[in-house]
C-alpha positions as CSV (number, residue, x, y, z in Angstrom):
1,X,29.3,-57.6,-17.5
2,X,29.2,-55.7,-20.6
3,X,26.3,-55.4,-22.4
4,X,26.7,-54.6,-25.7
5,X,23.5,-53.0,-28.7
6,X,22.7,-53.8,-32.1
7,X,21.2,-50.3,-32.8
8,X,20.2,-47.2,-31.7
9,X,16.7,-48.6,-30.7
10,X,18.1,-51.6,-28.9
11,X,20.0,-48.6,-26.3
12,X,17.4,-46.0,-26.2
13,X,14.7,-48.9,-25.6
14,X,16.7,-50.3,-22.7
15,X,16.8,-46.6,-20.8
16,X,14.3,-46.4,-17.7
17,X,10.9,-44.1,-18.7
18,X,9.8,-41.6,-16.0
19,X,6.3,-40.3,-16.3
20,X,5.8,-36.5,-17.1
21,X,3.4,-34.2,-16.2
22,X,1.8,-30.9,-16.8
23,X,0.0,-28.3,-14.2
24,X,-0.9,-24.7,-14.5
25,X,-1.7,-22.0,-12.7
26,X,-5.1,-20.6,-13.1
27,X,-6.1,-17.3,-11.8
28,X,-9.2,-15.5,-12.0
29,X,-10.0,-12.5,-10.0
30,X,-6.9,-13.0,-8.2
31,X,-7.8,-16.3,-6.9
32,X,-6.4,-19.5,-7.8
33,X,-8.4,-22.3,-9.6
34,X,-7.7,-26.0,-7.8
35,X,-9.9,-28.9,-8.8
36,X,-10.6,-32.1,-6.8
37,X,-9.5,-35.6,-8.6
38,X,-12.4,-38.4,-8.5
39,X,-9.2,-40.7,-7.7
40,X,-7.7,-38.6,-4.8
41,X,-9.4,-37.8,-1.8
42,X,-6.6,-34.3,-2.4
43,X,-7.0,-31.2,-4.5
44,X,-4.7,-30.8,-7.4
45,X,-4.2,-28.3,-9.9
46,X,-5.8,-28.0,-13.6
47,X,-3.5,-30.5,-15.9
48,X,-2.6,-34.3,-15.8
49,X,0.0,-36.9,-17.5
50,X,1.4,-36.0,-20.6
51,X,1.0,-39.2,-23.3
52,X,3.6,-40.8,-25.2
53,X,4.8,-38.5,-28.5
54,X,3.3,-35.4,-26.7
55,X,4.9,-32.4,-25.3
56,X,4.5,-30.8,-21.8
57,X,2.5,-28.3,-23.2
58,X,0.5,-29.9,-25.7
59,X,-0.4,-32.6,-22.4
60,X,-1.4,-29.5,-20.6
61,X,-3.6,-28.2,-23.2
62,X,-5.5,-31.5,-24.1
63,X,-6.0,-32.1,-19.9
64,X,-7.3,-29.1,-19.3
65,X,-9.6,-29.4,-22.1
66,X,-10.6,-32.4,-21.1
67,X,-11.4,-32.1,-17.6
68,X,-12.7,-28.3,-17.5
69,X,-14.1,-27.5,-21.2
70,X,-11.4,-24.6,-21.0
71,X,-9.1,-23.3,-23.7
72,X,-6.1,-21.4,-21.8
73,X,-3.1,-19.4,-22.6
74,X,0.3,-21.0,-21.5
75,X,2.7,-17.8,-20.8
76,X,5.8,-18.9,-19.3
77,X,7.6,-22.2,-17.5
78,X,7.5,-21.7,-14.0
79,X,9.2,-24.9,-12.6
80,X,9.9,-28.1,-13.4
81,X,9.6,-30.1,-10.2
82,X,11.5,-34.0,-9.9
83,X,9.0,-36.1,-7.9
84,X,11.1,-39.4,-6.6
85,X,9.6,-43.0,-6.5
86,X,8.0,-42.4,-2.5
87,X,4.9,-44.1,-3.1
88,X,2.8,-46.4,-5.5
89,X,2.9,-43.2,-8.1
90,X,6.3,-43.9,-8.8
91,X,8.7,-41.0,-9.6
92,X,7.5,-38.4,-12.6
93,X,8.6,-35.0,-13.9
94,X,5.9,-32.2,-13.6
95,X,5.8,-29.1,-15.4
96,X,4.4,-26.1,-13.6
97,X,3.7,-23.2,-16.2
98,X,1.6,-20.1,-16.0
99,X,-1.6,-18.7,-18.1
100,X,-3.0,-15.8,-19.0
101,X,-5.5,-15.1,-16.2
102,X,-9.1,-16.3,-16.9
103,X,-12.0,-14.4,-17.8
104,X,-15.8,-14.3,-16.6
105,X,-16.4,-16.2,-20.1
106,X,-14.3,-18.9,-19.4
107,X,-15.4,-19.6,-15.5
108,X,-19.1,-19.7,-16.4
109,X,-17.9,-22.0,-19.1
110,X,-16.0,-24.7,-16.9
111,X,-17.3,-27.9,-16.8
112,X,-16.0,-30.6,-14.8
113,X,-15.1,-34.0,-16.3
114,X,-17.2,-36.3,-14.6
115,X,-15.1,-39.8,-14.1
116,X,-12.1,-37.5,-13.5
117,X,-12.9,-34.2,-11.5
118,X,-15.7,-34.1,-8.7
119,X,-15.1,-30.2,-7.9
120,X,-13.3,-27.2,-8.5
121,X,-12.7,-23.7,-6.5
122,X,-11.5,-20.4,-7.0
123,X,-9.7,-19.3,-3.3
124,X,-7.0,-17.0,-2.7
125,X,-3.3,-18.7,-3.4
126,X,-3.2,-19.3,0.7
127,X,-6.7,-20.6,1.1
128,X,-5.6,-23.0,-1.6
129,X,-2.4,-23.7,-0.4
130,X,-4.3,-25.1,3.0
131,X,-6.6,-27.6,0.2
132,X,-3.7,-28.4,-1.9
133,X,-1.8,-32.3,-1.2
134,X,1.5,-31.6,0.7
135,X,3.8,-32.3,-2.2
136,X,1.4,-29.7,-4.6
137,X,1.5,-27.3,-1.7
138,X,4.8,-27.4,-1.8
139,X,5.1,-26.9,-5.4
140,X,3.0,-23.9,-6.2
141,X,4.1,-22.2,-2.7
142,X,7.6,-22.6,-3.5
143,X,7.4,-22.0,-7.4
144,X,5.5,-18.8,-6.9
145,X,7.8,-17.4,-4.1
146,X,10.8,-18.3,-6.7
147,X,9.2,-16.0,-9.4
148,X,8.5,-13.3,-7.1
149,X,12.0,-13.2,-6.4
150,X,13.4,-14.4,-9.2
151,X,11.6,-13.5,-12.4
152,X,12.2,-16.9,-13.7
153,X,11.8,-20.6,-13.4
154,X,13.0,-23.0,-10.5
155,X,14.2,-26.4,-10.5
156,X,12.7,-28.7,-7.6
157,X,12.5,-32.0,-5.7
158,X,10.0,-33.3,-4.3
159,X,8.6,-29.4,-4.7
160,X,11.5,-28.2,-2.5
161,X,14.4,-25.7,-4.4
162,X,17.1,-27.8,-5.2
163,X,19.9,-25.3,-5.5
164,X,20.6,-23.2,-2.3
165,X,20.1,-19.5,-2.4
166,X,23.3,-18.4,-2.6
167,X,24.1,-21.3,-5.5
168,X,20.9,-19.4,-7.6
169,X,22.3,-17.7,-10.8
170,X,19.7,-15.5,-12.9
171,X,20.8,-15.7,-16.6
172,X,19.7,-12.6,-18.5
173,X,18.5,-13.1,-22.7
């Protein structure tokens, strides 16, 4: 059957939401910053769920704010990874972008949000890739091996390149 709108707002109100969310990559020293969620047993990276009417980036901002006391510098989109419904999370967009590295200043100055972060660590990118959940592992391991070879962002699933290598077109600005 048909279904027919009155509006605009009737349509767009009847689409499915997904949940979006915004991670960064953190480096100080060489060593990658990961932090340990009060509600996950896991270790994440710096960032969280981006709220209703805010961007990627603002969302990133604010949670890393929030949960570490830091002020960072967003530099560049590094992926944008498509996480399907495979658990009670359901399935979300998350934004993985890069920062300007950290300075002494700013790692004596992080403090952890108590009800949402019990630690954080500073480990080189494969000690962290060992601490990381499977699906972030995935994510950071495959987005930074991308760049390296790429120079620009990748789309995933799941944190896993979608298109195959020989698909990959670079677009040059």
């Amino acid at each position: 059957m048909l279904r027919t709108f009155k509006d605009d707002r009737e349509f767009y109100s009847s689409l499915p939401r997904k949940r979006v969310g915004a991670g960064a990559l953190l480096f100080y020293k060489h060593e990658l910053l990961i932090v340990q969620p009060t509600y996950n047993p896991g270790w994440i990276l710096p960032g969280g769920t981006v709220e209703g009417e805010e961007s990627p980036m603002e969302g990133l901002l604010r949670e890393v704010k929030e949960e570490l006391q830091l002020d960072i510098e967003p530099t560049l989109l590094l992926a944008v990874d498509y996480i399907p419904n495979l658990d009670v999370k359901g399935e979300y967009i998350q934004f993985l972008f890069a920062a300007k590295d950290l300075t002494e200043s700013q790692v004596q100055k992080i403090k952890l949000q108590d009800y949402e972060l019990r630690d954080y660590k500073l480990l080189p990118v494969s000690k962290a890739l060992e601490l990381l959940t499977p699906p972030v592992s995935r994510r950071v391991e495959n987005t930074l091996r991308a760049h390296e070879k790429y120079q620009g962002a990748i789309y995933l699933e799941n944190g896993r390149p979608y298109f195959e290598k020989e698909k990959h077109i670079t677009i040059s600005i």
